[in-house]
Z-matrix of the N, CA and C atoms (Angstrom, degrees):
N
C 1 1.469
C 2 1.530 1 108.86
N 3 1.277 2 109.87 1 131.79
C 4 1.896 3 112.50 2 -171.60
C 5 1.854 4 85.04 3 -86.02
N 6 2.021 5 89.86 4 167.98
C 7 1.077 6 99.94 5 -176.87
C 8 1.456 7 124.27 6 -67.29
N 9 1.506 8 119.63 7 -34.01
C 10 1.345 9 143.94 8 158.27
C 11 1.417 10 100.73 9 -27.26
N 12 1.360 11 121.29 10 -92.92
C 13 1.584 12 119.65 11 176.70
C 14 1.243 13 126.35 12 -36.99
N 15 1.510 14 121.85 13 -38.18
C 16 1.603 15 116.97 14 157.95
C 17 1.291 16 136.77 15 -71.70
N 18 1.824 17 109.16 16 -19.96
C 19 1.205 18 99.97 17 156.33
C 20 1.372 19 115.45 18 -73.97
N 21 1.266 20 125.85 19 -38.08
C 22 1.673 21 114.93 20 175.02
C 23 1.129 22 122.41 21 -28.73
N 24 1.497 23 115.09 22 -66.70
C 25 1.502 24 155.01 23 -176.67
C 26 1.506 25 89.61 24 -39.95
N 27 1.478 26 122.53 25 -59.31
C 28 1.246 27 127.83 26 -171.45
C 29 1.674 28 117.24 27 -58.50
N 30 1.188 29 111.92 28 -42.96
C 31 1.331 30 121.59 29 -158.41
C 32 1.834 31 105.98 30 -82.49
N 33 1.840 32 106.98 31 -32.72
C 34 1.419 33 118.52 32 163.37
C 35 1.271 34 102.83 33 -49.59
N 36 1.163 35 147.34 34 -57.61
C 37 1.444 36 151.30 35 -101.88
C 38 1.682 37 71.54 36 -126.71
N 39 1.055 38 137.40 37 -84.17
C 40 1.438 39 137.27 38 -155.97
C 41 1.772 40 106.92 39 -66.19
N 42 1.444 41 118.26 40 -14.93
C 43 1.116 42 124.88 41 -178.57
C 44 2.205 43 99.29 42 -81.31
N 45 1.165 44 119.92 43 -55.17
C 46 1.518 45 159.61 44 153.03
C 47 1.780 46 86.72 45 -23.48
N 48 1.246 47 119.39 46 -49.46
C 49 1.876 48 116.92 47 -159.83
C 50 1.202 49 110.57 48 -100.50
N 51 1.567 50 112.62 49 -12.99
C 52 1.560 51 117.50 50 -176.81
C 53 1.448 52 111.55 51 -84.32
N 54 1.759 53 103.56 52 -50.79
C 55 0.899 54 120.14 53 -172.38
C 56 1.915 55 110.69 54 -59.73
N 57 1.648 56 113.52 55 -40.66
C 58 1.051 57 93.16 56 -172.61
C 59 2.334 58 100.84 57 -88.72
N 60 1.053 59 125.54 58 -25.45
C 61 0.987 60 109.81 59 158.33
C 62 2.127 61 127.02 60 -39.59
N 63 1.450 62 101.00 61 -44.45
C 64 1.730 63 80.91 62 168.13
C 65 1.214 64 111.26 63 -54.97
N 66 1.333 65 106.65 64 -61.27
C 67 2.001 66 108.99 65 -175.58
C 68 0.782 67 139.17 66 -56.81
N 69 1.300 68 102.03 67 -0.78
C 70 2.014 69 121.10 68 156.20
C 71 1.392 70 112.44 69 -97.42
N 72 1.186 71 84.81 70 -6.52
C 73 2.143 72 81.59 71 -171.03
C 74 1.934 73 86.92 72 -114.59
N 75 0.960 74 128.96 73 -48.60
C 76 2.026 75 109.56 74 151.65
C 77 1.008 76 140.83 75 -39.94
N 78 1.657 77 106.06 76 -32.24
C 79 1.761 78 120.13 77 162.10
C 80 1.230 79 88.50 78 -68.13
N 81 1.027 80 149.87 79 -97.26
C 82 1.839 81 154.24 80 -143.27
C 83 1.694 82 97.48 81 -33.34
N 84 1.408 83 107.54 82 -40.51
C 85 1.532 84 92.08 83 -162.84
C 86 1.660 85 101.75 84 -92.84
N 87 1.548 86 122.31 85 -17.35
C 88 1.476 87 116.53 86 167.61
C 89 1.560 88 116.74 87 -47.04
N 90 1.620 89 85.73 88 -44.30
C 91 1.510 90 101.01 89 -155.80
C 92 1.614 91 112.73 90 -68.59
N 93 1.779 92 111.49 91 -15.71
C 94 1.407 93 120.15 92 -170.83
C 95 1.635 94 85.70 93 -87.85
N 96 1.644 95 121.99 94 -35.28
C 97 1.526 96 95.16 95 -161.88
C 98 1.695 97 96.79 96 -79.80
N 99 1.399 98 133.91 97 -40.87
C 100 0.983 99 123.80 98 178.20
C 101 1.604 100 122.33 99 -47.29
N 102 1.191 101 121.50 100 -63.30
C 103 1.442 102 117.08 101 158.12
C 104 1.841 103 117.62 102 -31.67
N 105 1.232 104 122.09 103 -46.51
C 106 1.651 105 111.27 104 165.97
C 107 1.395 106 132.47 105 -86.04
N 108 1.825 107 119.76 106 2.65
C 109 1.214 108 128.25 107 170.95
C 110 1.948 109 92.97 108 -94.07
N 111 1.302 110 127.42 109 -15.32
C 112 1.429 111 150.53 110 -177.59
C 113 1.656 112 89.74 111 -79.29
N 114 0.937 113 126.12 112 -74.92
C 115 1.904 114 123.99 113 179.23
C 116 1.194 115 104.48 114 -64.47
N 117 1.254 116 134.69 115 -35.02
C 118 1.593 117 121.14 116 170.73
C 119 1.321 118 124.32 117 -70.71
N 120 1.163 119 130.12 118 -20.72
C 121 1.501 120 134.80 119 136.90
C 122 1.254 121 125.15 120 -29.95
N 123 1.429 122 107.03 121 -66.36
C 124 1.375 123 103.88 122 -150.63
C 125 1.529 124 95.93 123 -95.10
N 126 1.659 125 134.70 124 0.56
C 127 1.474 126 131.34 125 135.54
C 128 1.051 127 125.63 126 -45.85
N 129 1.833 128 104.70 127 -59.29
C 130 1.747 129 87.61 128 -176.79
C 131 1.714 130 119.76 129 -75.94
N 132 1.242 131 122.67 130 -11.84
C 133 0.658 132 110.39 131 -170.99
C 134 1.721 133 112.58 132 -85.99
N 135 1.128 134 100.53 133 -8.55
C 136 1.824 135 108.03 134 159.51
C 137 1.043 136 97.63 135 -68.82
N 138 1.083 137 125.47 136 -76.66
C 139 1.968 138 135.61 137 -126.83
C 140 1.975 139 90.81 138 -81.78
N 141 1.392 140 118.06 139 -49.15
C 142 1.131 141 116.36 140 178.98
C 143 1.456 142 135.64 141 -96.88
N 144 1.232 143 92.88 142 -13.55
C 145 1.740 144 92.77 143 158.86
C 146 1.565 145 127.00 144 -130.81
N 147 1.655 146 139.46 145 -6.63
C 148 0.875 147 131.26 146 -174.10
C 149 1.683 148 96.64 147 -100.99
N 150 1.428 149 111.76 148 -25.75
C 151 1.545 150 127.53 149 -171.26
C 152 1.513 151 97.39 150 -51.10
N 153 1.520 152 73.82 151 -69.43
C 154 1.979 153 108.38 152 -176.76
C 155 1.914 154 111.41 153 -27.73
N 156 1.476 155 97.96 154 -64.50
C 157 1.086 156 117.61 155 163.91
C 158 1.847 157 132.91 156 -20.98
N 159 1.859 158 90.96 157 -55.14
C 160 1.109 159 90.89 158 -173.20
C 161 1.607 160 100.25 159 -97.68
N 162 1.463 161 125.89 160 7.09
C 163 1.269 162 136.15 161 159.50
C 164 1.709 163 128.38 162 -58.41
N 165 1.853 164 82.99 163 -37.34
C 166 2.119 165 87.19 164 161.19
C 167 1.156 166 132.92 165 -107.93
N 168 1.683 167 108.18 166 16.52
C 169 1.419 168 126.38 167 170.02
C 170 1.364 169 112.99 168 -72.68
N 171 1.628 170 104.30 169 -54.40
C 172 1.571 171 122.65 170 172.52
C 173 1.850 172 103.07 171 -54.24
N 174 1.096 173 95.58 172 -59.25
C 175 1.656 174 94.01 173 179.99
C 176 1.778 175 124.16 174 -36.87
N 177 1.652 176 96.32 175 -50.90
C 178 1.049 177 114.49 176 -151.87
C 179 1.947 178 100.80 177 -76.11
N 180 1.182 179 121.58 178 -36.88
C 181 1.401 180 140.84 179 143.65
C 182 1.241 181 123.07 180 -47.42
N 183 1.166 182 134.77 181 -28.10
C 184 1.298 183 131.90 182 135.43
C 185 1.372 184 144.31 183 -24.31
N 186 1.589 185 87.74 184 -75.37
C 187 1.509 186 116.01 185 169.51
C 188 2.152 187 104.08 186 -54.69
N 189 1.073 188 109.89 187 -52.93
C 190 1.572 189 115.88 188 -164.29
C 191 1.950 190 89.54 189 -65.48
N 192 1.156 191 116.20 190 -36.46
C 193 1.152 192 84.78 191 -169.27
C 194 1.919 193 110.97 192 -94.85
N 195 1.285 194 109.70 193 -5.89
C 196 1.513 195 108.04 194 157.84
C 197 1.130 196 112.38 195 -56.02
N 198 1.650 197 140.76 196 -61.35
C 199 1.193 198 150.36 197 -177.90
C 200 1.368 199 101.67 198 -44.48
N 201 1.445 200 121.94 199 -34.36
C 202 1.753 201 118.35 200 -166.67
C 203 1.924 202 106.14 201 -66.79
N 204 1.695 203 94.54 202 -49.32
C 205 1.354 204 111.15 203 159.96
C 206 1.356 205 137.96 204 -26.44
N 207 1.862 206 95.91 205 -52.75
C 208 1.147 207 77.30 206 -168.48
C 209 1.821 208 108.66 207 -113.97
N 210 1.348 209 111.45 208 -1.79
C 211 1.395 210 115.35 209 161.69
C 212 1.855 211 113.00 210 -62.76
N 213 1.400 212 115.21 211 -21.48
C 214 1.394 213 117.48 212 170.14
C 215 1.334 214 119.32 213 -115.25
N 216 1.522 215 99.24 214 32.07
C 217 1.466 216 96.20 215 178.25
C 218 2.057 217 112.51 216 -51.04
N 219 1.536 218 91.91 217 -34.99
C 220 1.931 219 87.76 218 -163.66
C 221 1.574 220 120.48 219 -68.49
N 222 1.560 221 100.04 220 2.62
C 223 1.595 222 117.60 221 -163.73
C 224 1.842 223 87.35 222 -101.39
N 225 1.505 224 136.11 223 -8.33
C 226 1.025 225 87.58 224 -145.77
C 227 2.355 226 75.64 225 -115.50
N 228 1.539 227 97.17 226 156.65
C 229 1.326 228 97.11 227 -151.03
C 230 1.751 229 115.15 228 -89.03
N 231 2.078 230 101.63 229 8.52
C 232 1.022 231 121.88 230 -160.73
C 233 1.793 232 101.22 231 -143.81
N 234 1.637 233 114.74 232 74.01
C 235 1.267 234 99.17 233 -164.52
C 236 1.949 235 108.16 234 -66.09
N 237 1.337 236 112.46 235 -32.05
C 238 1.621 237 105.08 236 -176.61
C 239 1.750 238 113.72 237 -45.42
N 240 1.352 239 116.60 238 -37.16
C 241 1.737 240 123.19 239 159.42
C 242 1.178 241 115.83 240 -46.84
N 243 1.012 242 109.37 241 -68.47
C 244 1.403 243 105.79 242 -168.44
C 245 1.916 244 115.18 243 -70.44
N 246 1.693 245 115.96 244 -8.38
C 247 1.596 246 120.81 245 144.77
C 248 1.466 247 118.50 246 -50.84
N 249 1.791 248 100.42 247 -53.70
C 250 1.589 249 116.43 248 -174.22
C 251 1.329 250 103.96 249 -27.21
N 252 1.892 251 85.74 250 -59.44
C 253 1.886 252 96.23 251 -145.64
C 254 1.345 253 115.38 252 -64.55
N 255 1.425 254 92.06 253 -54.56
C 256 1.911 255 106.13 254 170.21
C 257 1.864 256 118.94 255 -47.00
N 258 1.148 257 114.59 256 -26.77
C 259 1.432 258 113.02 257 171.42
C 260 1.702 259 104.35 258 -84.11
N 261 1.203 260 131.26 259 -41.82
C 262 1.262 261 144.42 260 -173.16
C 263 1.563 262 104.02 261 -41.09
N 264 1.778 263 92.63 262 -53.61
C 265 1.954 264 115.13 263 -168.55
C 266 1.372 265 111.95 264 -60.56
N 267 1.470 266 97.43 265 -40.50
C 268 1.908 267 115.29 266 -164.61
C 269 1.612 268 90.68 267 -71.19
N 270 1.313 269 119.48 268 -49.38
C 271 1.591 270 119.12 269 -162.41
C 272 1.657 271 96.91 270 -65.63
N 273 1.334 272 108.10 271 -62.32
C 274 1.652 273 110.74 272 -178.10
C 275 2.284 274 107.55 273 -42.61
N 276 1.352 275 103.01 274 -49.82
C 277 1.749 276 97.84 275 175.58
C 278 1.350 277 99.55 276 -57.37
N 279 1.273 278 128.02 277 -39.56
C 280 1.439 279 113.67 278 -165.64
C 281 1.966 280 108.85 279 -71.50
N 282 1.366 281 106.70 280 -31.38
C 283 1.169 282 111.35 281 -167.09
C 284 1.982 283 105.97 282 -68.98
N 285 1.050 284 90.47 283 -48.78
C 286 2.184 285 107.10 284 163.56
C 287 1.451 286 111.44 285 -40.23
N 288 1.636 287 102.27 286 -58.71
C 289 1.563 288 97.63 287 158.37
C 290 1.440 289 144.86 288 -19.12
N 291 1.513 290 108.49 289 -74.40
C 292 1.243 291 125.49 290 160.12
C 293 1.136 292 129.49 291 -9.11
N 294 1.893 293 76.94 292 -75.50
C 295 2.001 294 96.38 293 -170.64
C 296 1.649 295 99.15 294 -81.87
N 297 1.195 296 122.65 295 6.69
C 298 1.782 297 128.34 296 149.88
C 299 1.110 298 102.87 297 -61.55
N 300 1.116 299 120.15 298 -76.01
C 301 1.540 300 126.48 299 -162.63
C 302 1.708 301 121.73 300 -64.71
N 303 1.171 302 102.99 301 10.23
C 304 1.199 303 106.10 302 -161.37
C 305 1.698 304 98.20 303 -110.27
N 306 1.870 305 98.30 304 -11.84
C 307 1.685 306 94.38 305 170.49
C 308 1.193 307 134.84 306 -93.55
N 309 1.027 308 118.76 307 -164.03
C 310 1.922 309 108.98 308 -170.39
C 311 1.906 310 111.32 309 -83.07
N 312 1.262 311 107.24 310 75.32
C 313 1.124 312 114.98 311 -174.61
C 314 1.701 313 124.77 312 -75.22
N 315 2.081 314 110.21 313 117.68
C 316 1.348 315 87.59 314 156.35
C 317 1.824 316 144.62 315 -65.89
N 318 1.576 317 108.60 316 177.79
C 319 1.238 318 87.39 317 167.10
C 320 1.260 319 147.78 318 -58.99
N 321 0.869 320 106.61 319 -23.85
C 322 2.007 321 131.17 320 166.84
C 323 1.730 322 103.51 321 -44.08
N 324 1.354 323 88.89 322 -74.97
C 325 1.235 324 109.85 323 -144.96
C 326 2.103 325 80.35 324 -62.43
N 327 1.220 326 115.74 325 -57.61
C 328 1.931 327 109.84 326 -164.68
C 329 1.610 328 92.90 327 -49.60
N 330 1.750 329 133.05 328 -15.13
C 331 1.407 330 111.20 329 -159.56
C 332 1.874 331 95.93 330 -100.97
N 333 1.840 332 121.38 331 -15.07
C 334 1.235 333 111.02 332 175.19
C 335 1.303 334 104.70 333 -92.86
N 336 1.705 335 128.98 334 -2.78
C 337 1.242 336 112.26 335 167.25
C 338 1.589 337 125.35 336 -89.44
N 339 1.167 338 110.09 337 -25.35
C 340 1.775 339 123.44 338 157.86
C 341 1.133 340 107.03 339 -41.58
N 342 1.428 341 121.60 340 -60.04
C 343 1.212 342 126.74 341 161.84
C 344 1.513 343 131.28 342 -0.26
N 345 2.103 344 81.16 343 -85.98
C 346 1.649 345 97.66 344 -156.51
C 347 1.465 346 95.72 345 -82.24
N 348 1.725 347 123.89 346 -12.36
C 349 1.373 348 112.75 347 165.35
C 350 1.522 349 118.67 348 -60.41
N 351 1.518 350 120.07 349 -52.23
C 352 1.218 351 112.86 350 -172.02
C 353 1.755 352 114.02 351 -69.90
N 354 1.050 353 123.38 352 14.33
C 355 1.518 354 125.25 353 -179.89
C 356 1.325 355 102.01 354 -105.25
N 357 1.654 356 118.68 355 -42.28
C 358 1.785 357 115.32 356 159.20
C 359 1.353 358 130.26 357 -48.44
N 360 1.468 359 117.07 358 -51.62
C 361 0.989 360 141.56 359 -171.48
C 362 1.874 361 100.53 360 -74.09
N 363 1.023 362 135.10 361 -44.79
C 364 1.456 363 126.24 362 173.70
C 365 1.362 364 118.82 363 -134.86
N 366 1.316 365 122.09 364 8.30
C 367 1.544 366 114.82 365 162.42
C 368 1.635 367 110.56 366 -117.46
N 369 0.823 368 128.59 367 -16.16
C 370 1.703 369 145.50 368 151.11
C 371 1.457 370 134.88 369 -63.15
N 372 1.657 371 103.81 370 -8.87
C 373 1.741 372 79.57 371 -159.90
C 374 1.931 373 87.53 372 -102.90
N 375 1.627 374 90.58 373 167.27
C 376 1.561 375 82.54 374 178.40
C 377 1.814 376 115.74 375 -100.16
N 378 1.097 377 119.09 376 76.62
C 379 1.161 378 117.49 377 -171.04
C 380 1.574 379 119.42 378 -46.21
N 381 1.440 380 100.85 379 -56.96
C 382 1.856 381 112.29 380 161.38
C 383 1.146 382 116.00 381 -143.30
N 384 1.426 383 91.42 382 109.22
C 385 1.791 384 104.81 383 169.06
C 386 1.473 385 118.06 384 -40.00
N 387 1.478 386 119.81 385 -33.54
C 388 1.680 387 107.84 386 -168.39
C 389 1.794 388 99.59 387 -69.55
N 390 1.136 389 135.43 388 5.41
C 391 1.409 390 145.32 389 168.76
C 392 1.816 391 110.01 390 -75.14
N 393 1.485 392 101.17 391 -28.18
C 394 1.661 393 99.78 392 160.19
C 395 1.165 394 122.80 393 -114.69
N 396 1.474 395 124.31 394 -12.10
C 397 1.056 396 118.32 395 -165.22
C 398 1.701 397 98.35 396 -145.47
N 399 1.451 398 139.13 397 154.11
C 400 1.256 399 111.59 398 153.12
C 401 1.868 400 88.27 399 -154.86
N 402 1.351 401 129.21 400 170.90
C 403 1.234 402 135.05 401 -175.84
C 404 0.979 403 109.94 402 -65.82
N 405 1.484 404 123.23 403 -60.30
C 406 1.999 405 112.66 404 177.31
C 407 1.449 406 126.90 405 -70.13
N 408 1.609 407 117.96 406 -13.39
C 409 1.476 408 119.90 407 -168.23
C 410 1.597 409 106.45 408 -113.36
N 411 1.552 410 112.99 409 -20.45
C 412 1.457 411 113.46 410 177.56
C 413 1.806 412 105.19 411 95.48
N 414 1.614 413 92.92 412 -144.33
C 415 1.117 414 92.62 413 175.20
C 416 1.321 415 116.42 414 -95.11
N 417 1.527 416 131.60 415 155.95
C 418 1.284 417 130.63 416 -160.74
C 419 1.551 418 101.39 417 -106.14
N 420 0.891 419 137.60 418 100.59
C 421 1.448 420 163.30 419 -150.50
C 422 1.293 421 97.74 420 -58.97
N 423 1.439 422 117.82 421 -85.32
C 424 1.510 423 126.61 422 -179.52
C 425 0.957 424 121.72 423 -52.72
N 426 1.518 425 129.73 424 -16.90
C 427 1.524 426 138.81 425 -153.01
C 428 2.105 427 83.62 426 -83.19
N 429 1.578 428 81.09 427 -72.70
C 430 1.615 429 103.79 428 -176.77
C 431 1.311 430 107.54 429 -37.84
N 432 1.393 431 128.41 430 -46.81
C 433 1.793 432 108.98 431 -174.94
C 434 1.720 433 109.07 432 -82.35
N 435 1.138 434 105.78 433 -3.46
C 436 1.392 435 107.10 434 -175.49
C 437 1.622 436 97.22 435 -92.68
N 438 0.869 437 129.12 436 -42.08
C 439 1.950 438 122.50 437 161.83
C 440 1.299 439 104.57 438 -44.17
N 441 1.659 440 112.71 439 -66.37
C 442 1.170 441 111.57 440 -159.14
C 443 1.787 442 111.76 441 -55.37
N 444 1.357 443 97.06 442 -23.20
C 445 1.720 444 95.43 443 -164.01
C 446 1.666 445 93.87 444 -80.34
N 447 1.134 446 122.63 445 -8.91
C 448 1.675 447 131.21 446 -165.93
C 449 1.643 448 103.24 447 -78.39
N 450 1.639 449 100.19 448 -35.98
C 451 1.109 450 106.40 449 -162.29
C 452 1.672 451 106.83 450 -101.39
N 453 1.271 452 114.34 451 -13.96
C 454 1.435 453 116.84 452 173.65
C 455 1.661 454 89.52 453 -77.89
N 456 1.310 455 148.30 454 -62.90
C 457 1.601 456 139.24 455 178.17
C 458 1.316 457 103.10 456 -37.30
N 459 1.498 458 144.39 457 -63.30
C 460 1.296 459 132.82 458 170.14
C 461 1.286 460 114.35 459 -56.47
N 462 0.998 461 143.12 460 -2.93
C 463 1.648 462 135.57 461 166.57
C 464 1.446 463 120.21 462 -97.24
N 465 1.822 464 104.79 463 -15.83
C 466 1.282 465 121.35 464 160.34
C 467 1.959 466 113.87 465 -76.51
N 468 0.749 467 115.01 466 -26.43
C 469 1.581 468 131.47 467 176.78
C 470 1.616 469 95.09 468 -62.63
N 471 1.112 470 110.40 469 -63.69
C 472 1.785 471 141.29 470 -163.12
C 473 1.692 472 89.32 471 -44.34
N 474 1.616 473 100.57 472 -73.59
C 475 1.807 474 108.14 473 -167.32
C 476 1.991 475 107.51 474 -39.46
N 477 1.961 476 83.22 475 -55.18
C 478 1.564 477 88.40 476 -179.86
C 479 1.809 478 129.47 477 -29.69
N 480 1.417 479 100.12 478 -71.77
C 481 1.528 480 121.65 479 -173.80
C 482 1.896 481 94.03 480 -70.26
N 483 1.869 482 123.87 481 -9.75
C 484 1.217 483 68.99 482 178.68
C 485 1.916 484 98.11 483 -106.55
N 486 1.337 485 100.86 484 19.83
C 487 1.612 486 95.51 485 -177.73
C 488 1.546 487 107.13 486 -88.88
N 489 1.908 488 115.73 487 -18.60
C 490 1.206 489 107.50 488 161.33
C 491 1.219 490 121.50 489 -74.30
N 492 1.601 491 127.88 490 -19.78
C 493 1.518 492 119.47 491 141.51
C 494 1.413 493 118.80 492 -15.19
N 495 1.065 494 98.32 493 -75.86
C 496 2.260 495 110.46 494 -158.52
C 497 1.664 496 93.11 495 -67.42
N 498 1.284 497 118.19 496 -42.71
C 499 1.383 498 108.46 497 175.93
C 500 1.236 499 128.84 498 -43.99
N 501 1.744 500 103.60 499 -63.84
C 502 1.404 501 123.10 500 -179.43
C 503 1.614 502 121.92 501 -51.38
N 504 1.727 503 102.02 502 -32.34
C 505 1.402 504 116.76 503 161.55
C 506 0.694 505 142.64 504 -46.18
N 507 1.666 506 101.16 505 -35.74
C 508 1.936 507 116.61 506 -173.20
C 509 1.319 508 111.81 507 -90.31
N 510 1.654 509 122.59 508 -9.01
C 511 1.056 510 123.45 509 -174.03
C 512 1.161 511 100.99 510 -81.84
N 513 1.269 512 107.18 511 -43.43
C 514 1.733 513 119.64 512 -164.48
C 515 1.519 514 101.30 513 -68.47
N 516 0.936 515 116.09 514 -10.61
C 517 1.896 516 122.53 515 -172.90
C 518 1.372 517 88.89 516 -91.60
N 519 1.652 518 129.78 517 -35.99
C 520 1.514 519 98.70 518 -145.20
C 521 1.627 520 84.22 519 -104.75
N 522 1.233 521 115.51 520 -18.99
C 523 1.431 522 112.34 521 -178.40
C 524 2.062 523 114.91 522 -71.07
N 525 1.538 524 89.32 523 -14.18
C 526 1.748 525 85.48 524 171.43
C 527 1.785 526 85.99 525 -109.78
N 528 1.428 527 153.56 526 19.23
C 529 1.427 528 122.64 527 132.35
C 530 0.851 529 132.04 528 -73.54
N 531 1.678 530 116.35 529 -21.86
C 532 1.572 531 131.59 530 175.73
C 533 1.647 532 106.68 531 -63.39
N 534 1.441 533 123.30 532 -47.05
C 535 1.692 534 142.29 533 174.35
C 536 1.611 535 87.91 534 -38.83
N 537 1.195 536 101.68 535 -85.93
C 538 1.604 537 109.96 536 -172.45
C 539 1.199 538 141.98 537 -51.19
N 540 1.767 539 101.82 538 -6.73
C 541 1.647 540 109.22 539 174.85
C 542 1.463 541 94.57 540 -106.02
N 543 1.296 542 125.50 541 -13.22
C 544 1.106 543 120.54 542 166.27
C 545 1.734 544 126.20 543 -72.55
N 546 1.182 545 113.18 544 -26.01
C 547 1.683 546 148.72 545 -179.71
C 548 1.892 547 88.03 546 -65.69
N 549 1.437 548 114.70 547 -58.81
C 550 1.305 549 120.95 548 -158.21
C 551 1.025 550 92.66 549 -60.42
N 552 1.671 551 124.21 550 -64.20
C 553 1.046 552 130.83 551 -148.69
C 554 1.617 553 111.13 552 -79.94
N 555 1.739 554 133.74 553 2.98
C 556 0.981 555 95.23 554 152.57
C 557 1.802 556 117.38 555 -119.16
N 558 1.287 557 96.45 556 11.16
C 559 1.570 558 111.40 557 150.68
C 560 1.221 559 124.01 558 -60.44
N 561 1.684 560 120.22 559 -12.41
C 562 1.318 561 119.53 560 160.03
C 563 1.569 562 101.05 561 -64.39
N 564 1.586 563 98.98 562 -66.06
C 565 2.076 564 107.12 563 -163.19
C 566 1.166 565 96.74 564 -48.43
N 567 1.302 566 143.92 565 -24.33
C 568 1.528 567 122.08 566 -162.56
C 569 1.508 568 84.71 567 -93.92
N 570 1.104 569 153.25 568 -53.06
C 571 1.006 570 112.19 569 179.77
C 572 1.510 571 152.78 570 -102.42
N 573 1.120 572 87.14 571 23.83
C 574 2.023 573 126.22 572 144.59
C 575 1.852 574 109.11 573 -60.43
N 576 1.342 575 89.28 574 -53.06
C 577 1.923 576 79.24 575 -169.57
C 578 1.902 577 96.89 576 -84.97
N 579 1.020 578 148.82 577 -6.99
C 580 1.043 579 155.57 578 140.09
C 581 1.653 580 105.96 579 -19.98
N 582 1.099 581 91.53 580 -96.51
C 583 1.917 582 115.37 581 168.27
C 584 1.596 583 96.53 582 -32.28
N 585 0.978 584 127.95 583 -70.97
C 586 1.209 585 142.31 584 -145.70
C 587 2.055 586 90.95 585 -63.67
N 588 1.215 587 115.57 586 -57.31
C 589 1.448 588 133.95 587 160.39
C 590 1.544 589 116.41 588 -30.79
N 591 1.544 590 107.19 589 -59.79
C 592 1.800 591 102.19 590 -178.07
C 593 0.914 592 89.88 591 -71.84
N 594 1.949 593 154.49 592 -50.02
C 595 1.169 594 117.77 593 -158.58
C 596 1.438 595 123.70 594 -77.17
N 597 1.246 596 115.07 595 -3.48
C 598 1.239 597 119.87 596 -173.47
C 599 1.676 598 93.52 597 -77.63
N 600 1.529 599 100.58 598 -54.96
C 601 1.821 600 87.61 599 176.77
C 602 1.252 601 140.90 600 -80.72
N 603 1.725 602 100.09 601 20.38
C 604 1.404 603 105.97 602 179.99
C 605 1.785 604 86.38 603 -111.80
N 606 1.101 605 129.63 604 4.57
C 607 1.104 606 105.79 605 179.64
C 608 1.728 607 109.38 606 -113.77
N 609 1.597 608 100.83 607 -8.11
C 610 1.504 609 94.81 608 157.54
C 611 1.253 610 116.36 609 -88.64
N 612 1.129 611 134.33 610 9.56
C 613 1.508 612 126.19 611 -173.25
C 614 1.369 613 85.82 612 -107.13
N 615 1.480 614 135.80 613 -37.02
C 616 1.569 615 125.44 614 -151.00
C 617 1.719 616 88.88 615 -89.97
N 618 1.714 617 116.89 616 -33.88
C 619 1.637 618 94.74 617 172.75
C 620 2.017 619 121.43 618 -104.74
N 621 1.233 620 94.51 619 29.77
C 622 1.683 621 103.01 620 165.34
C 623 1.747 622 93.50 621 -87.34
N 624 1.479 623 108.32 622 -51.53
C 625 1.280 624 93.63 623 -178.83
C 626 1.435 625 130.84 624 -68.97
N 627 1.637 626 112.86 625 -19.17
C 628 1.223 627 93.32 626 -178.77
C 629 1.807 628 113.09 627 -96.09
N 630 1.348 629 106.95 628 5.40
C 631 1.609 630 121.00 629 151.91
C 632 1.794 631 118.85 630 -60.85
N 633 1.092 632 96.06 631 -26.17
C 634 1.460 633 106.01 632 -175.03
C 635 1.704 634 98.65 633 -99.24
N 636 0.963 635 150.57 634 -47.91
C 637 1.062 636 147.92 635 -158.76
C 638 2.310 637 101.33 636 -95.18
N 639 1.336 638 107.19 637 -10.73
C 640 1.351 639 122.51 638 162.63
C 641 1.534 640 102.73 639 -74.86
N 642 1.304 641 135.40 640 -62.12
C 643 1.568 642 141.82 641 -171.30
C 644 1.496 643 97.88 642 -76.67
N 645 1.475 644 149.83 643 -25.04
C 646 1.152 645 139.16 644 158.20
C 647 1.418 646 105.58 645 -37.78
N 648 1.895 647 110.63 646 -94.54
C 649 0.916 648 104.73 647 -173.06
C 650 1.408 649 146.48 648 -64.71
């Protein structure tokens, strides 16, 4: 073999090692962003939807036990308590709120929580109980289904934001299976160009030697 042809030979082979060295060293850096779009998943999907989640559980227990309140308002033997409590509940939903709003909200979901805020904030609060209840008239009939119907619309809000929960979830699930079939798939090439690597260096070692054993004889 002339020197001409072995430098060729040479320059394929080193042209052949570069090329797959970037694309192992581009896989490395896919693989770091995929692995951190992989942790950014499984954050938001804590912080913004399982959090969230248990943000309209508390809510939603809230609300059921205001309604308990105030469908028994005539049972209860201390009506200023039962103001306490019901303002206590409304302030505590409002306070859940907040730290709602404070997560990574779609549009949906910021337009059923505007919502179910503005129905707390002025169709919920109990400004004066003798409006449901008073000693000579009892309970005030219309007053009471008109809360209650206030509070069945905020429990309709509730279902909403939490079915964009399970939604928002599934995306976030399929968008970290997509991460991971992507992960597989170039954990295949790396170890394709691997293989591809020893033979390259088993085939310069098997023709250095038979370059050497050509200039022997």
């Amino acid at each position: 073999m002339s020197r001409t042809q072995l430098q060729k030979r040479k320059l394929k082979v080193a042209t052949i090692l570069t090329v797959l060295i970037i694309m192992i060293f581009g896989k490395n850096i896919l693989e770091r962003r995929n692995f951190n779009e992989l942790g950014n998943s499984f954050v938001s999907f804590y912080d913004d939807r399982l959090v969230v989640e248990s943000y309209i559980f508390s809510i939603s227990e809230e609300l059921f036990r205001i309604k308990l309140l105030v469908n028994h308002c005539a049972f209860e033997s201390d009506y200023s308590n039962a103001v306490g409590e019901i303002t206590k509940r409304e302030n505590d939903i409002l306070k859940i709120v907040e730290e709602f709003e404070d997560t990574d909200l779609t549009i949906a979901e910021a337009g059923y929580l505007t919502d179910f805020k503005k129905i707390i904030q002025e169709n919920l609060r109990i400004a004066d109980y003798a409006l449901l209840y008073s000693d000579t008239q009892g309970i005030n009939t219309q007053k009471v289904k008109e809360y209650n119907s206030s509070i069945e619309r905020a429990l309709v809000d509730l279902e909403k934001l939490s079915q964009i929960q399970l939604e928002e979830g599934q995306k976030i699930a399929k968008k970290a299976e997509k991460t991971v079939n992507k992960s597989k798939i170039w954990a295949q090439f790396e170890v394709a160009a691997l293989v591809i690597l020893i033979v390259i260096i088993y085939l310069l070692i098997y023709t250095s030697r038979s370059i050497r054993s050509e200039f022997v004889n």
